[in-house]
C-alpha positions, 0 to 999 in steps of 0.5 A: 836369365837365358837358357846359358845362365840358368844351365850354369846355375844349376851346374854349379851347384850341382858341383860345390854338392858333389865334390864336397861329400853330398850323396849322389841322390841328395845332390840330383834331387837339389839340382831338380828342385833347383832347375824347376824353380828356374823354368828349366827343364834339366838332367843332371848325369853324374860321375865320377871326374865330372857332372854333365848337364842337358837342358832343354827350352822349346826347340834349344837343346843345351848340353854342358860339362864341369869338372867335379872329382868327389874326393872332398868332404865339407859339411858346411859347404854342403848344408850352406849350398843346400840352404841357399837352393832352398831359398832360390826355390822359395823366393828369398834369394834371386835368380841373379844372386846365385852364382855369387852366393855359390862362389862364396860358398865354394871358397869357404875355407876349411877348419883352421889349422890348428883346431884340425890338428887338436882334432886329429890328435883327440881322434886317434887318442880316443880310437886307441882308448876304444882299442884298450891302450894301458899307458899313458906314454904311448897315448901321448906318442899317438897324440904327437904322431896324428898331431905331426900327420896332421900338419904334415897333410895341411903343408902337403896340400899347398903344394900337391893336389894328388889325393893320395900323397896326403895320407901315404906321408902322414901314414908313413910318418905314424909308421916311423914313429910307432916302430921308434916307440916299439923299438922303446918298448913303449908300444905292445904287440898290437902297435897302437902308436903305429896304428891308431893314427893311420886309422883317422885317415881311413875315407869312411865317407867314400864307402857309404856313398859308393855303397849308396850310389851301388843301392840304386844300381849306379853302377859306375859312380858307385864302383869308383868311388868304392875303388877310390877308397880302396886306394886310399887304404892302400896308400895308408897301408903302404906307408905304415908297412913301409914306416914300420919296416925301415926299422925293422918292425913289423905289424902282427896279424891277428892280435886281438884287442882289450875290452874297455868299460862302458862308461870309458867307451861311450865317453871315447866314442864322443869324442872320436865322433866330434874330431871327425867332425871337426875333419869334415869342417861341420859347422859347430851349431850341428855338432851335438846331433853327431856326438850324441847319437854316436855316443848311444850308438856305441853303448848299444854295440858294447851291449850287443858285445856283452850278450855275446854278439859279433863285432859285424852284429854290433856294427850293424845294431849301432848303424841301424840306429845311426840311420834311423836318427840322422837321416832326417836330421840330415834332412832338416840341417841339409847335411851330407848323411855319408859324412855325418853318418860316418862320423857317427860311427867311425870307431867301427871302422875295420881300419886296424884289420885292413892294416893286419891283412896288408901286412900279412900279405906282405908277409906271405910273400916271403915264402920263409915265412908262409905259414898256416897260421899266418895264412889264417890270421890273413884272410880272417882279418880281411874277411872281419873288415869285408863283414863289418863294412857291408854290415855298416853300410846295410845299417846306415843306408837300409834305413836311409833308403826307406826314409827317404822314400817316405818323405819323398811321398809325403812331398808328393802329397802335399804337392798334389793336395796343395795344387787341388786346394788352389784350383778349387779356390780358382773355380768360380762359386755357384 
């Protein structure tokens, strides 16, 4: 291969991991791995909207570009991608046969359909049990209501690419809906039927990975892919405000939530971290990691809770141990740790106070309805959100970080120890 092809190898690959959900330090270290294997010496420069590539052999000098929006998050793209670099760098797979085997793993299609929307359905549904719904009628609105978005989503994206149209339109589809069943008194004041389906479309993922990226002082990924998720939330925001308001109905600020049993806890988290995964196409192989440290993750906030902690303590005690178990699973199953570590702990989303502090601004503009009370209501729930994600992302990525450079110094190790062995097994015996 000349210096064209193996640049384009290692760009390519570098892209399938970037757009589809891979942190940015776990990408840069694959596509190092990847160019030594190939004799190249190459730097990967990430951002957001496109990776660069500069490449040099001898005297040639190499620069090349790709498109590569992360917006994306697809697991077994990831892992199948991570797999395939590992066998190029061990000698399974050739050279040669790398751009078809990336082409093949670009195209893997999505989760079908229709397990897409069971999953969508199974997740709100289950998030609306953590939040302390009582009636079985208004589950089973939340169960249509996400089921209808999730639809709605898949149909939009045949014929749209805009990554804020999709969840603007399911979020204004639960707004409807959840007014409707206000409207019948089938929702109570926290609006659990408007809600919870809104809350599955929040882009945990895009958070844990800007907050990574900003960790190591990548400042301008790192804000980018902060300042896409919070665009995302304002679309959801405004289609469930907007929802909501065509009949008239609005989203309390400040309501607070129903305490559930520890047994209906762990068992609602389970399968709020399986749907989520399903949304994430991970492949079905890995799903027990995901289920099983989330479920244990909520039982450990719901016992921090019991002793009289925070909701950001409890965030924070449930991610640690999240970060400390998965990121070497993450490791071995070549797995992006944003996506699995979000799955793992997405009922501690603050979606529902981002959502009241959007409605309470709206609210505030109406200078008829300012109020002190309301003023409150506002900036304590947007201050709740900002806590619990910083105290989400400091329990998933301190852990990470420290693990990450253990294992990095363990490589290291063996390299050097591996490199002394075979050079003392090439000295010539006295």
């Amino acid at each position: 291969m000349n210096l064209e092809e193996q640049a384009d190898v290692v760009l390519t690959f570098g892209q399938a991991l970037h757009v589809n959900g891979q942190s940015t330090d776990e990408t840069l270290a694959a596509t190092g791995r990847l160019s030594n294997s190939l004799g190249l010496r190459a730097t990967i420069i990430p951002s957001w909207g496109e990776l660069q590539l500069e490449a040099t052999e001898g005297t040639t000098r190499l620069a090349s570009l790709v498109a590569a929006n992360p917006t994306g998050v697809h697991m077994e793209r990831v892992a199948s991608a991570m797999k395939a670099i590992d066998e190029i760098t061990a000698g399974h797979l050739p050279p040669t046969a790398a751009l078809p085997t990336i082409g093949r793993i670009s195209h893997a299609p999505p989760a079908p359909t229709w397990l897409f929307a069971l999953a969508a359905a199974a997740g709100a549904a289950s998030l609306s049990v953590l939040y302390g719904i009582q009636h079985i009628a208004a589950v089973m609105l939340i169960v249509l209501s996400a089921a209808a978005g999730a639809l709605l989503r898949r149909i939009l994206a045949h014929y749209s690419t805009n990554a804020f149209l999709q969840p603007l339109c399911a979020a204004l589809l639960a707004g409807i809906i959840g007014a409707f069943a206000v409207r019948y008194q089938l929702s109570s004041p926290l609006r659990l039927v408007a809600v919870c389906p809104c809350m599955i479309l929040v882009p945990g993922p895009h958070v844990l990975n800007g907050m990574m990226d900003l960790s190591v002082a990548r400042i301008s990924l790192g804000a980018s892919r902060l300042l896409y998720a919070a665009l995302v939330v304002l679309a959801i925001s405004a289609g469930l405000l907007l929802g909501l308001g065509l009949l008239g109905v609005s989203l309390p600020v400040g309501e607070p939530g129903r305490a559930v049993p520890l047994w209906l806890d762990i068992l609602a988290a389970g399968v709020a971290v399986g749907a989520f995964s399903i949304f994430f196409s991970m492949p079905l192989r890995m799903l027990g990691w995901p289920v099983a440290i989330g479920m244990i993750a909520h039982a450990l906030r719901w016992w921090t809770l019991s002793l009289g902690g925070g909701a950001t303590i409890g965030a924070f005690v449930a991610c640690l141990l999240v970060g400390l178990v998965l990121t070497p699973v993450a490791h071995r199953w070549h797995m992006p740790f944003a996506a699995i570590g979000f799955a793992s702990v997405v009922s501690l989303m603050p979606g529902v106070f981002l959502f009241r502090m959007s409605s309470g601004l709206l609210q505030l503009a109406n200078s008829a309805n300012t109020t002190m009370p309301l003023l409150g209501a506002t900036v304590a729930d947007g201050m709740i959100a900002f806590a619990i994600v910083l105290a989400m992302s400091l329990g998933l990525i301190v852990p990470k970080i420290v693990i990450d450079r253990l294992h990095l110094s363990r490589s290291i190790y063996a390299k050097v120890r591996n490199g002394a062995v075979l050079t003392a097994a090439r000295e010539p015996q006295p």
